[in-house]
C-alpha positions as CSV (number, residue, x, y, z in Angstrom):
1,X,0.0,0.0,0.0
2,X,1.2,3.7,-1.0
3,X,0.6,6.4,1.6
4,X,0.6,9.4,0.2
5,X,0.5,12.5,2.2
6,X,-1.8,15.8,0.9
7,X,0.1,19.1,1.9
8,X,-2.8,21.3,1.4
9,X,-2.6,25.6,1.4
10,X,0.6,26.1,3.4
11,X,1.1,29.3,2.1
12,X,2.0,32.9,3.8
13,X,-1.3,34.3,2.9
14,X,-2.8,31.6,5.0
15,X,-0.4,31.5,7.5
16,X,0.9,35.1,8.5
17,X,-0.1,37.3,5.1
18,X,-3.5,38.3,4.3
19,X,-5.7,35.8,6.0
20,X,-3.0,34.8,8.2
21,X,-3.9,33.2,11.9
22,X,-2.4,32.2,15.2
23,X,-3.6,28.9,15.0
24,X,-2.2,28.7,11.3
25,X,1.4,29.7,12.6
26,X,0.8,27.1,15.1
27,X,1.1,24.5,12.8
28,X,3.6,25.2,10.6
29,X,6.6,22.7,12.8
30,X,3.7,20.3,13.3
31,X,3.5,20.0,9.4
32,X,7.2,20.2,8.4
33,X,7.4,17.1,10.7
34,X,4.5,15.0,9.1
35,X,6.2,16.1,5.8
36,X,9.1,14.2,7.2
37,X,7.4,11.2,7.7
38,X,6.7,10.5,3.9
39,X,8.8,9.5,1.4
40,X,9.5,12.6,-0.9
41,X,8.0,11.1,-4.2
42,X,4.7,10.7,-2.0
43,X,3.9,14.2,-1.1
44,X,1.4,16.4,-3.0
45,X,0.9,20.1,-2.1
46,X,-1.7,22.5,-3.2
47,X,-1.9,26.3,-3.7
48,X,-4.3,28.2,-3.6
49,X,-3.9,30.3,-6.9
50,X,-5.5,33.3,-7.9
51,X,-5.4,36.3,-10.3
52,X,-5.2,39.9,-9.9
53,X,-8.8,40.0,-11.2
54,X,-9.8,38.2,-8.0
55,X,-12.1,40.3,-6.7
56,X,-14.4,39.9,-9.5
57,X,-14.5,36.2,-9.2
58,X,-17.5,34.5,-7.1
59,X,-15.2,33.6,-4.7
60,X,-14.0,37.2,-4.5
61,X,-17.2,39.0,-3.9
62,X,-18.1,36.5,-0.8
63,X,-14.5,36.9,0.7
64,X,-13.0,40.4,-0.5
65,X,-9.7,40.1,0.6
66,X,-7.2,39.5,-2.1
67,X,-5.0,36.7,-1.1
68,X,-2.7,34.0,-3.2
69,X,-2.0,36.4,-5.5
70,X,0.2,34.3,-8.2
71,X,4.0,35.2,-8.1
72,X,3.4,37.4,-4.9
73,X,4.8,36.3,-1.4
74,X,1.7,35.4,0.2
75,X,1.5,32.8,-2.8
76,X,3.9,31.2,-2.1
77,X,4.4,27.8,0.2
78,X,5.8,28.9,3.6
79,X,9.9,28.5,3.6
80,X,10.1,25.7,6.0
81,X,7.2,23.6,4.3
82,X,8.6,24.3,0.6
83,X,12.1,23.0,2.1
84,X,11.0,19.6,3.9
85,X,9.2,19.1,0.5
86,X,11.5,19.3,-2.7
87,X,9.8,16.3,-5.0
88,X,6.1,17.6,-4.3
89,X,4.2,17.5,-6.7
90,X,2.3,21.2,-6.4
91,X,-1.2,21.6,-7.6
92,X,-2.1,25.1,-8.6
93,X,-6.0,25.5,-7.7
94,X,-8.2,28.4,-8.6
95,X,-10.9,27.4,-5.6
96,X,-11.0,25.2,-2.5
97,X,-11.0,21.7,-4.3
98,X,-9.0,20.4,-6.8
99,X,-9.9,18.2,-9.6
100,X,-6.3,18.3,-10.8
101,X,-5.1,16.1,-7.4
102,X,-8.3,14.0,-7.7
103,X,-7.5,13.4,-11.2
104,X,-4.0,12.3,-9.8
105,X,-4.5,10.5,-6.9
106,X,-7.3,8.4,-9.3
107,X,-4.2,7.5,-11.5
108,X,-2.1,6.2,-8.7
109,X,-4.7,4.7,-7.3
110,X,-4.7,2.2,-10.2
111,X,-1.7,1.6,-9.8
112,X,-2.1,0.1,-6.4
113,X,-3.8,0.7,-3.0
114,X,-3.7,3.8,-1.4
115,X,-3.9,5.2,1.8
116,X,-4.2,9.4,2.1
117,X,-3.7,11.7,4.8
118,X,-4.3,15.4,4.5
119,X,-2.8,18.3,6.4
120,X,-2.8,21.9,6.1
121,X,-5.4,25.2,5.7
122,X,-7.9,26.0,6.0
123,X,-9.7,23.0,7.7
124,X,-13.6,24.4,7.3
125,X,-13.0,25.7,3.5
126,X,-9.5,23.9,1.7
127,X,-9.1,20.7,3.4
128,X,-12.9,19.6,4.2
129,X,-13.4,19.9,0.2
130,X,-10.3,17.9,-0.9
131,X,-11.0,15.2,1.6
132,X,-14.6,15.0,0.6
133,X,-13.7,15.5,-3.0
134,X,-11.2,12.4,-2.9
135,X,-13.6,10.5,-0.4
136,X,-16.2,10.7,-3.2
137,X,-14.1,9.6,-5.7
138,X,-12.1,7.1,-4.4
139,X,-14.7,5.7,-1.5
140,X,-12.7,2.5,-0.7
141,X,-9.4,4.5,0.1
142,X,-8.9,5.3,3.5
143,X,-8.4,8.9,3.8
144,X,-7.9,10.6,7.1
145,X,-6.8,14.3,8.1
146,X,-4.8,14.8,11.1
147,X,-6.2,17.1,13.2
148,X,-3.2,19.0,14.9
149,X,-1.8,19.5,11.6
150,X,-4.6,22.0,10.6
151,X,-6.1,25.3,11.4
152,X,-9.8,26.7,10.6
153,X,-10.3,30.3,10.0
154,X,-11.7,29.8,13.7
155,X,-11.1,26.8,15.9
156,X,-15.2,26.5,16.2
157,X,-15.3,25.7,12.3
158,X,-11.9,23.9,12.8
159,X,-14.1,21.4,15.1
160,X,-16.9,21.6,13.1
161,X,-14.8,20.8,9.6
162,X,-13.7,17.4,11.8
163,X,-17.2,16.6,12.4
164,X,-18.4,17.1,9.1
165,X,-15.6,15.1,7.5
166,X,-15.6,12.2,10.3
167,X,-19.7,11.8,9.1
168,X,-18.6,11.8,5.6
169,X,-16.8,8.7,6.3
170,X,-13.5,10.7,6.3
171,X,-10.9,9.8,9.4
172,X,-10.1,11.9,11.8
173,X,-7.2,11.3,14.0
């Protein structure tokens, strides 16, 4: 069985930038060391990717506050997480899921079995779509998301994110 770990929106914006949080800097060590528990040709990391017309977008007019600006700083995957993962393969998303890393992780799955964990930000909007995303697509593969290796925009939709995800037949732990 290949575990394959999901690095999901580690980037400044998310972090310390734009919609930057405590509980987001909090994790940052917690991550580089779950990074370090995967084989680097098993690692996948998403960015959140947008353009300057962002505040145009759907997304833009329910959360007006440009962030992930391509080829700006807050963009970018935090230092430390970029470092403990050279081989990723990165993602560039436009919104929370990503069809691209389903698409993916449906290719290696038929290659052989996989197992999928996913850490990273935002719990309630980011990781809570990938994990359902993937769940729905690959319902036999057990996919979990470690808990103390993410951050919601508050830790009350944090919590609820886990609940939501654990009822969706997504592990928790």
């Amino acid at each position: 069985m290949k575990k394959i770990l999901v690095v999901v929106d580690m980037q400044n914006d998310f972090i310390d930038g734009a919609l930057g949080t405590k509980e987001a800097e909090g994790i940052v060590k917690k991550v580089v060391e779950e990074i370090h528990a995967y084989p680097a040709g098993n690692i996948y990391a998403t960015r959140d990717t947008h353009g300057k017309e962002y505040l145009q977008t759907s997304e833009g007019r329910y959360l007006p506050v440009e962030h992930c600006i391509e080829g700006t700083k807050g963009w970018q995957i935090r230092e430390e997480v970029a470092a403990a993962m050279p081989g990723a393969v990165i993602v560039d998303k436009p919104t929370f899921g990503s069809q691209r890393l389903q698409e993916l992780l449906c290719e290696e799955s038929g290659k052989e079995e996989l197992e999928i964990e996913l850490v990273g930000l935002c719990t309630d909007i980011c990781v809570v779509t990938n994990a359902l995303l993937l769940k729905t697509r690959l319902p036999e593969t057990r996919i979990m998301v470690k808990a103390s290796c993410c951050a919601g925009v508050t830790p009350e939709s944090h919590e609820a994110a886990l609940t939501t995800m654990k009822m969706c037949q997504v592990e928790i732990i």
